[in-house]
C-alpha positions as a LaTeX table, in Angstrom:
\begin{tabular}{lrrr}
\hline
Residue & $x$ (\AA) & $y$ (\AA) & $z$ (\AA) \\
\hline
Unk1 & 0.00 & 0.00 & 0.00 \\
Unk2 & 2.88 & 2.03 & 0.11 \\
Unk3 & 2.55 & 5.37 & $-2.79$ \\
Unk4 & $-1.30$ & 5.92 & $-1.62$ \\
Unk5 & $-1.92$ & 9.35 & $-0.72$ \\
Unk6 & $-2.43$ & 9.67 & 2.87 \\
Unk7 & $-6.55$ & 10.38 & 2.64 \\
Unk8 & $-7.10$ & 7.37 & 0.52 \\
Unk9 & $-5.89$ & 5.39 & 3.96 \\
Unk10 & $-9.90$ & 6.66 & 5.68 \\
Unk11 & $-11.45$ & 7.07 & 2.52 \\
Unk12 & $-11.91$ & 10.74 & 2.18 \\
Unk13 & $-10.71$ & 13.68 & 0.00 \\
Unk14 & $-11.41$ & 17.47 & 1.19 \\
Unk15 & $-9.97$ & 18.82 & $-2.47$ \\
Unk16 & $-13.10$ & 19.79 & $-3.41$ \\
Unk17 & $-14.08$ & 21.71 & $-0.33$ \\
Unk18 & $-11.83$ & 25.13 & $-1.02$ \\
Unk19 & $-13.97$ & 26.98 & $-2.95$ \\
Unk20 & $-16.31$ & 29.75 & $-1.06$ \\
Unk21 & $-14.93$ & 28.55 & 2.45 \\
Unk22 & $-13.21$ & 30.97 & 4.88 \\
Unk23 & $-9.33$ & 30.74 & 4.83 \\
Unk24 & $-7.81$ & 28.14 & 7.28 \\
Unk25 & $-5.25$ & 29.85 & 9.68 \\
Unk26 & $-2.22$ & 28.03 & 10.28 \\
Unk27 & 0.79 & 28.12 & 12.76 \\
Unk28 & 3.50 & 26.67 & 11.99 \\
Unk29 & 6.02 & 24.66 & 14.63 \\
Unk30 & 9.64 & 24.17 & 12.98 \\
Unk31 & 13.23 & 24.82 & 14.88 \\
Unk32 & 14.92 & 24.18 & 11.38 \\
Unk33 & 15.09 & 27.23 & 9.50 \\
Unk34 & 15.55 & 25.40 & 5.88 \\
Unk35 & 12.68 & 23.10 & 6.76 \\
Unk36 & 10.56 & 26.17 & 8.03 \\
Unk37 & 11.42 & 28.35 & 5.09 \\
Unk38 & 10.41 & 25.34 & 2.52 \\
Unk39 & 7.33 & 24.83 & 4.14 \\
Unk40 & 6.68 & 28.57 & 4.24 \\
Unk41 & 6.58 & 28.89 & 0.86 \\
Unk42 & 4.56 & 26.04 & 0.23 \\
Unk43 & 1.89 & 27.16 & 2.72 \\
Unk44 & 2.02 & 30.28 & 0.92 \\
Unk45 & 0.91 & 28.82 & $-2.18$ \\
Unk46 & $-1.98$ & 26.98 & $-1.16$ \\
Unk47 & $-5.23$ & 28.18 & $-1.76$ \\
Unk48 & $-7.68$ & 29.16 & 1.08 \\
Unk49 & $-4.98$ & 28.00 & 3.49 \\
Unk50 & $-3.38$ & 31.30 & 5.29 \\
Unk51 & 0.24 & 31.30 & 7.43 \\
Unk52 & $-0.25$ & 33.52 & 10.75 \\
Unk53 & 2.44 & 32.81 & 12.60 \\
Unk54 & 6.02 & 30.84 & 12.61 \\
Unk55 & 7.65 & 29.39 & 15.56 \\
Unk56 & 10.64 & 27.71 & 16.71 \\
Unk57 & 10.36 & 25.86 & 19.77 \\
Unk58 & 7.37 & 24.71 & 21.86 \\
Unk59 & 6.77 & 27.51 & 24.27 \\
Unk60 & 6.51 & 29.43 & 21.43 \\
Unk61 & 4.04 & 27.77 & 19.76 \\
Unk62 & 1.75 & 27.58 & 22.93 \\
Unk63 & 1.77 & 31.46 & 22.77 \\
Unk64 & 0.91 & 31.76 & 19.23 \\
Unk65 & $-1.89$ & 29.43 & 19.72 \\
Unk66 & $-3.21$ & 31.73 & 22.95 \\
Unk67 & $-2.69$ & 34.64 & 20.53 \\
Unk68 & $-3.89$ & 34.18 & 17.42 \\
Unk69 & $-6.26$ & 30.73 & 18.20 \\
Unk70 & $-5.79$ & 29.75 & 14.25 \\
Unk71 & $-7.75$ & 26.59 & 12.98 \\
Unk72 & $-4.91$ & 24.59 & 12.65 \\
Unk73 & $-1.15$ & 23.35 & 14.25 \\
Unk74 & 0.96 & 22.41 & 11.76 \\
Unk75 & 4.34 & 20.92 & 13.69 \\
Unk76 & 7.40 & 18.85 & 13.33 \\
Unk77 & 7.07 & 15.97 & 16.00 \\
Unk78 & 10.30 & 16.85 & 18.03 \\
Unk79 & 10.53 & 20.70 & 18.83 \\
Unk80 & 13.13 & 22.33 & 21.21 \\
Unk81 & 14.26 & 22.15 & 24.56 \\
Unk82 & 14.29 & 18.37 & 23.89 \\
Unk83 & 13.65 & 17.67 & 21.35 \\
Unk84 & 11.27 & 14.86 & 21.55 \\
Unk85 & 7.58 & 14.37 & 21.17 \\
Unk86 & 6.76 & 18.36 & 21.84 \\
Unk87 & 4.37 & 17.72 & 18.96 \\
Unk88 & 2.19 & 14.93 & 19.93 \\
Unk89 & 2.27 & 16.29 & 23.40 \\
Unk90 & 1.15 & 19.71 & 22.32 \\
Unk91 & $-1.84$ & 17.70 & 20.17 \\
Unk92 & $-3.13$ & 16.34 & 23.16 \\
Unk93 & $-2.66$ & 19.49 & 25.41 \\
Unk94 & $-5.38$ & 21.41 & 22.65 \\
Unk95 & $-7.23$ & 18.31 & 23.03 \\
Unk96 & $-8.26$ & 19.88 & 26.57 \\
Unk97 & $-7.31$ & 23.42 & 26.07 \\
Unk98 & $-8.65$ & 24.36 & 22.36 \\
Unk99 & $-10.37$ & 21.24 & 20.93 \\
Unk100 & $-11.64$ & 23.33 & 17.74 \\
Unk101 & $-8.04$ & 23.20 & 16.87 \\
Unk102 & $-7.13$ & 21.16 & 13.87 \\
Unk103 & $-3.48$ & 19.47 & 14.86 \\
Unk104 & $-1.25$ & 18.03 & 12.14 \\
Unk105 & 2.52 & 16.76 & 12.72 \\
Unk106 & 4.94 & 16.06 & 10.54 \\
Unk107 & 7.90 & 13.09 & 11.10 \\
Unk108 & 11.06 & 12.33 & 9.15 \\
Unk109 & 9.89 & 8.72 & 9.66 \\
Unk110 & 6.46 & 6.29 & 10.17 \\
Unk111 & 6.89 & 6.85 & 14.04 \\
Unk112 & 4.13 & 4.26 & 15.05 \\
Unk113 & 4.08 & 5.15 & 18.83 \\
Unk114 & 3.70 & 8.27 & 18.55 \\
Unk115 & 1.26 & 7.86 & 16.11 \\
Unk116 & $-1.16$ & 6.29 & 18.71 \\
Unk117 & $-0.55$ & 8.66 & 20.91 \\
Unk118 & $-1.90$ & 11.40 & 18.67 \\
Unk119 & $-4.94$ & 9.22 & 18.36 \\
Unk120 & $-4.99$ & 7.79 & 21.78 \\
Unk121 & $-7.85$ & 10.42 & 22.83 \\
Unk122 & $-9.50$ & 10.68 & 19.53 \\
Unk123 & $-8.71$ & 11.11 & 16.15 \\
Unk124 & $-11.31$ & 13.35 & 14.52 \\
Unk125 & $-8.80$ & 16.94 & 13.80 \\
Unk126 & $-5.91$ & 15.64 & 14.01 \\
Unk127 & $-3.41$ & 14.12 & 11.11 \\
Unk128 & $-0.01$ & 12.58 & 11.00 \\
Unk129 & 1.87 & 13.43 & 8.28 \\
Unk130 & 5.59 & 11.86 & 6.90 \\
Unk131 & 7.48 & 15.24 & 5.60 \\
Unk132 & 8.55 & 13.64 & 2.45 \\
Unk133 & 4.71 & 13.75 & 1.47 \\
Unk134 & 5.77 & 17.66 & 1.63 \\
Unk135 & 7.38 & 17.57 & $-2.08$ \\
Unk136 & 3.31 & 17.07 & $-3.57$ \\
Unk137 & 1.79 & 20.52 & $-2.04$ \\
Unk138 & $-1.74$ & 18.88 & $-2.49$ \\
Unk139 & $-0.87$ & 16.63 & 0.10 \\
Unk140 & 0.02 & 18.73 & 2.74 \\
Unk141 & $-3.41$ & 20.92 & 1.74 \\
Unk142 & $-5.69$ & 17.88 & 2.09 \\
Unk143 & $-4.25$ & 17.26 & 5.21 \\
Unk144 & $-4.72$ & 20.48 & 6.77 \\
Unk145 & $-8.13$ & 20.77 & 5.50 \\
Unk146 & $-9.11$ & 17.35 & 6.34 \\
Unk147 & $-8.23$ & 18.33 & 10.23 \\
Unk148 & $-9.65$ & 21.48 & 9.81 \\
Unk149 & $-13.31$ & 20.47 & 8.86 \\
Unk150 & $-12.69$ & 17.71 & 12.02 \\
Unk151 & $-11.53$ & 14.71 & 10.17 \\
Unk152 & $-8.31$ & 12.94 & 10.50 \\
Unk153 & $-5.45$ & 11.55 & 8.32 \\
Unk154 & $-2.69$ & 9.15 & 9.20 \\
Unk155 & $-0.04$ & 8.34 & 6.76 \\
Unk156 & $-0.23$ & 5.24 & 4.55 \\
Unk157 & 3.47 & 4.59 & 5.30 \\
Unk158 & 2.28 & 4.42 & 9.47 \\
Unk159 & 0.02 & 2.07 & 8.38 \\
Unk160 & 2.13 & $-0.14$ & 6.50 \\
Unk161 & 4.24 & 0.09 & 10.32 \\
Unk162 & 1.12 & $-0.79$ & 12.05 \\
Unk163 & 0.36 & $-3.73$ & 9.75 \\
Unk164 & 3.92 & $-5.03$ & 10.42 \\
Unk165 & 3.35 & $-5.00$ & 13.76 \\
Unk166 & $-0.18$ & $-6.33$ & 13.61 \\
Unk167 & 0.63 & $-9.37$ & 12.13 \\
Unk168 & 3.77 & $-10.22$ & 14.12 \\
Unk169 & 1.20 & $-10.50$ & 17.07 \\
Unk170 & $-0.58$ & $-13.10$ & 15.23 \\
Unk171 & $-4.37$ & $-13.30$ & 15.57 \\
Unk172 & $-6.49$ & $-10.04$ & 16.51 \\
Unk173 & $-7.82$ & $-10.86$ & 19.92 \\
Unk174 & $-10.95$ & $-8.92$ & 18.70 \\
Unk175 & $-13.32$ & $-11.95$ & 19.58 \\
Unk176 & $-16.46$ & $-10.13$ & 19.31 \\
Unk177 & $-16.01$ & $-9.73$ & 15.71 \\
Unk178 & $-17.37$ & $-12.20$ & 13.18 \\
Unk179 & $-14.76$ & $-13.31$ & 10.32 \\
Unk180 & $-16.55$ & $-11.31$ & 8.35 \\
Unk181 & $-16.32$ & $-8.01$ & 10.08 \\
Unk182 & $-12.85$ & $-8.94$ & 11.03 \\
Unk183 & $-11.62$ & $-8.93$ & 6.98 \\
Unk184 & $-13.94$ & $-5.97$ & 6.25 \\
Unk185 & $-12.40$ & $-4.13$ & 9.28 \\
Unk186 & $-9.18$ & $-5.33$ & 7.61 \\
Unk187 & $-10.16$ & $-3.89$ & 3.81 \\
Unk188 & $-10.52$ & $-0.29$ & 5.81 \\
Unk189 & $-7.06$ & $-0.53$ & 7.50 \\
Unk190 & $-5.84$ & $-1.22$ & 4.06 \\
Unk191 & $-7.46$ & 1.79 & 2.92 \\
Unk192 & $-10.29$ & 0.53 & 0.72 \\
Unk193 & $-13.59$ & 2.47 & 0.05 \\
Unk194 & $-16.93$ & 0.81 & 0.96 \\
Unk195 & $-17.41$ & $-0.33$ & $-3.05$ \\
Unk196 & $-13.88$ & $-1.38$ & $-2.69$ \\
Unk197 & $-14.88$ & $-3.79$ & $-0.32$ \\
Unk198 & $-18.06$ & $-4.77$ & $-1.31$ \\
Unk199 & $-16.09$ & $-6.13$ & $-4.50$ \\
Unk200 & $-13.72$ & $-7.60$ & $-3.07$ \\
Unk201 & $-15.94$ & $-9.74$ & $-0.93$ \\
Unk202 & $-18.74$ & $-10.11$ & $-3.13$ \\
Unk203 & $-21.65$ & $-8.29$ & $-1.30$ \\
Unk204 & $-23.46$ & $-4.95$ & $-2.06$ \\
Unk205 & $-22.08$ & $-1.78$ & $-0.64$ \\
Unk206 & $-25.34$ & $-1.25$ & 1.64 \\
Unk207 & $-24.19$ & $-4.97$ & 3.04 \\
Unk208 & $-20.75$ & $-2.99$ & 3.57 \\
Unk209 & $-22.43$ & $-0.51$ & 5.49 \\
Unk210 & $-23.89$ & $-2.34$ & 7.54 \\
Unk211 & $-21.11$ & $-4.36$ & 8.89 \\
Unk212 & $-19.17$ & $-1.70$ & 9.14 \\
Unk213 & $-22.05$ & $-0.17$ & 11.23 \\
Unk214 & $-21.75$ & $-3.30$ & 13.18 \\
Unk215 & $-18.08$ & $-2.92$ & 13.71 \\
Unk216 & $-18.13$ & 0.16 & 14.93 \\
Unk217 & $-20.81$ & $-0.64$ & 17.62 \\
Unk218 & $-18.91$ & $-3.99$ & 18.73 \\
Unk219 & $-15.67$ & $-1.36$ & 19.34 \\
Unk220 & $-17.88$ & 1.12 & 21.08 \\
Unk221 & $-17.04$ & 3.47 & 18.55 \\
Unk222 & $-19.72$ & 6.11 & 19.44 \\
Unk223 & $-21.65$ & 8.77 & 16.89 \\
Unk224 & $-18.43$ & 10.45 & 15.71 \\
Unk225 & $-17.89$ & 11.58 & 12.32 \\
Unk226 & $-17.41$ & 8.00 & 9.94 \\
Unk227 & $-14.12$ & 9.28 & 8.99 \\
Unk228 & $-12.74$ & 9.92 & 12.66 \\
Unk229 & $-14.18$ & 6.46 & 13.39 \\
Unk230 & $-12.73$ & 4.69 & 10.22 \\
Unk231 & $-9.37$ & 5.60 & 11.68 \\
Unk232 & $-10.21$ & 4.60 & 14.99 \\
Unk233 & $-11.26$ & 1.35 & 14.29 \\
Unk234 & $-7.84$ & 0.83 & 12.26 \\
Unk235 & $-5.74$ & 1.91 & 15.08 \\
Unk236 & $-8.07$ & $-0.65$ & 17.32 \\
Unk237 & $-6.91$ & $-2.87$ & 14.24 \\
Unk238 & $-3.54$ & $-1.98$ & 14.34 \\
Unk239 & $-2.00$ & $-0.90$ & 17.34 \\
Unk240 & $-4.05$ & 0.17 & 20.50 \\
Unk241 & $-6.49$ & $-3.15$ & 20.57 \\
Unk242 & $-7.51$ & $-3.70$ & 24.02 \\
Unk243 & $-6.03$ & $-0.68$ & 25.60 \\
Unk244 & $-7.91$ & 1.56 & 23.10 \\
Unk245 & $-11.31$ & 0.15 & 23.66 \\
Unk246 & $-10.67$ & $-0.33$ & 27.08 \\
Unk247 & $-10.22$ & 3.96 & 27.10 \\
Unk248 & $-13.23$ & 4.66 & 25.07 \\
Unk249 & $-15.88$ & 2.39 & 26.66 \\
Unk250 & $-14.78$ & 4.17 & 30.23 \\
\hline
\end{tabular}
């Protein structure tokens, strides 16, 4: 699955959604001043999508978000003092603080633990993005305008990770699920569409549906957006399993 853009991994494309909306603010989190210049200019030439502010380091970038509240975070994963996970951390600080706040962050690589973090609490507004997906500019605009109208993106190379790491477990310990559900609930970590599916197992897309809609009860899902609980059933899928559903039903 590797080469799929990153919104084909829920389903979803916000291209179409520019024209007549109100520009998207952005802040921008980057201690490298090559990286932050490049990205700069890319924001700059994105339609609908408008730079407010460029910081450095994390305190920073708390201040710019108290003083200009944009719509979305766009940050590297590790900022200064250490370095780290300032990033994901800062994600799940707005989480509290500003949850209107679209979050996406950007990693030199798949960073699967960090990933789930992001998405521990939730995933609808919040994206995580690999930075060489920042040499197609439509990428990084469907990302930020995904999280923006409170959807979520993770990157098809973190899922390849995840699936890696899914199937050196062995068998999903998912026992509620019927083998049916369980490959359909595989088809969407993969990335496929509901007609997708519904061809590849040989029912009609309204049978799709209503698996899926049987999925996401079993996982205790709740009413959120389909795309916010597409991903969240792959991370269940992939990652967080019994820990995740274990948060959410609490």
């Amino acid at each position: 699955m590797t080469g799929r853009t990153a919104a084909a991994v829920i389903g979803r494309s916000s291209t179409d959604e520019t024209q007549g909306a109100p520009l998207i603010r952005v802040v921008l989190g980057e201690s490298d001043f090559l990286a932050r210049e490049g990205i700069t200019r890319v924001i700059h030439g994105l339609e609908g999508i408008e730079l407010v502010d460029s910081c450095t380091d994390l305190e920073d970038l708390r201040a710019a978000v108290e003083r200009v509240e944009p719509d979305v975070v766009l940050t590297d994963l590790r900022l200064p003092p250490d370095h780290a996970d300032e990033g994901v951390r800062l994600a799940v600080e707005l989480r509290v603080t500003h949850p209107r706040i679209g979050v996406v962050v950007l990693s030199q690589r798949p960073e699967p633990q960090h990933t789930l973090m992001l998405f521990a609490d939730g995933s609808y507004r919040r994206a995580f993005l690999l930075r060489e997906r920042l040499s197609d500019s439509a990428e990084l605009a469907r990302a930020i305008r995904e999280v923006a109208a409170g959807g979520a993106l993770v990157d098809p190379r973190v899922i390849d990770e995840l699936l890696a790491a899914r199937r050196r477990r062995g068998p999903s310990p998912l026992a509620d699920l019927t083998p049916r559900e369980r490959e359909i609930l595989g088809l969407i970590a993969e990335g496929h569409s509901n007609r997708a599916i519904a061809a590849h197992v040989g029912i009609t897309t309204r049978g799709v549906e209503r698996h899926i809609n049987a999925i996401f009860g079993k996982l205790d899902l709740g009413d959120a957006h389909d795309v916010s609980r597409r991903v969240r059933a792959t991370l269940v899928f992939l990652g967080t399993e019994d820990r995740f559903v274990e948060h959410h039903a609490s």
